[in-house]
C-alpha positions as CSV (number, residue, x, y, z in Angstrom):
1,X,2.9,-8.5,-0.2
2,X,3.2,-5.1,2.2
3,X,3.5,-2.0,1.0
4,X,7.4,-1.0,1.2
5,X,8.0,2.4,2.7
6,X,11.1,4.4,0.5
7,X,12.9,6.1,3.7
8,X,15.0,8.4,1.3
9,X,11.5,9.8,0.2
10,X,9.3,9.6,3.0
11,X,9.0,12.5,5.3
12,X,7.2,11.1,8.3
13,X,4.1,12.9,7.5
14,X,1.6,9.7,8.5
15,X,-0.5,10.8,6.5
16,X,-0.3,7.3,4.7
17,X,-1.4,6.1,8.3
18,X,-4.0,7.9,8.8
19,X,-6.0,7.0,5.0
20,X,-5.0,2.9,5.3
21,X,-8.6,1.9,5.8
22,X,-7.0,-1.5,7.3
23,X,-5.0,0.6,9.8
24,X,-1.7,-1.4,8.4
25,X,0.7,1.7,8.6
26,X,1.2,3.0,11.6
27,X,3.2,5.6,13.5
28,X,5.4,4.1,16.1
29,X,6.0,5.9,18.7
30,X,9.6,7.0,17.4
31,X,7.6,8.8,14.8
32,X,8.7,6.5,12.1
33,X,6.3,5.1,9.7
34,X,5.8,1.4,9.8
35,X,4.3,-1.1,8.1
36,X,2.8,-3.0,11.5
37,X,0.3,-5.4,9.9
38,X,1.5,-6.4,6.4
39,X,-0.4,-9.8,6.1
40,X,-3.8,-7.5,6.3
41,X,-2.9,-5.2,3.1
42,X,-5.8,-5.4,0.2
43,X,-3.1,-3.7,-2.2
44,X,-6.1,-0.6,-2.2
45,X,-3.7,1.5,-3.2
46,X,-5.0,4.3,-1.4
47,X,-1.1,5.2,0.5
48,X,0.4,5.0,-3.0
49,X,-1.9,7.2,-4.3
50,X,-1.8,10.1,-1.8
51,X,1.3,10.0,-0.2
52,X,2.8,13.4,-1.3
53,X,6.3,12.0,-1.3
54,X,5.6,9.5,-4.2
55,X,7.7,7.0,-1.3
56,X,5.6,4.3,-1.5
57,X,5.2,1.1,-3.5
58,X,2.9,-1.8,-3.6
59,X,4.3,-4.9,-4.9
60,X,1.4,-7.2,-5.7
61,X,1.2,-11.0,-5.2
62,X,0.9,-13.2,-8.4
63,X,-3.2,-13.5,-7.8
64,X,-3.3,-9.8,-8.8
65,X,-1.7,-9.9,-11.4
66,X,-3.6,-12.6,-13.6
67,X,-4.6,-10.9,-16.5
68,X,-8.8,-10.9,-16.8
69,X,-9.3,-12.7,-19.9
70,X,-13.2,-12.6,-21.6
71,X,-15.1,-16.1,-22.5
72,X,-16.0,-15.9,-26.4
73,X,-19.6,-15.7,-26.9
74,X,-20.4,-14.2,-23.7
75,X,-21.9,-10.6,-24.3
């Protein structure tokens, strides 16, 4: 799932562009943030994290969200 982009929030900065480590935001050439290659998004968190607009979200597949569950006995 691709990061969604709030457009009430977001100020255009690209600064979410430029610290995707997977280049899948972009700045078209219009200026306006896109998400250009959403199928290529490792949910790094990294835009959600620093974009000083808070106008990001990451909306994880189901695979991310299994919970990590610890075999008895194992230590």
């Amino acid at each position: 799932m691709p990061p969604v982009i709030d457009r009430e929030k977001c100020i255009q900065c690209g600064y979410c562009a430029t610290i995707c480590p997977l280049d899948v935001i972009k700045v078209s050439k219009e200026k306006e943030i896109i998400v250009k290659y959403p199928e290529e998004c490792w949910h790094c968190r990294a835009c959600a994290i620093d974009c000083p607009m808070h106008a990001i979200t990451l909306r994880y597949p189901l695979s991310h969200m299994m919970l990590h569950v610890d075999v008895p006995g194992k230590e």
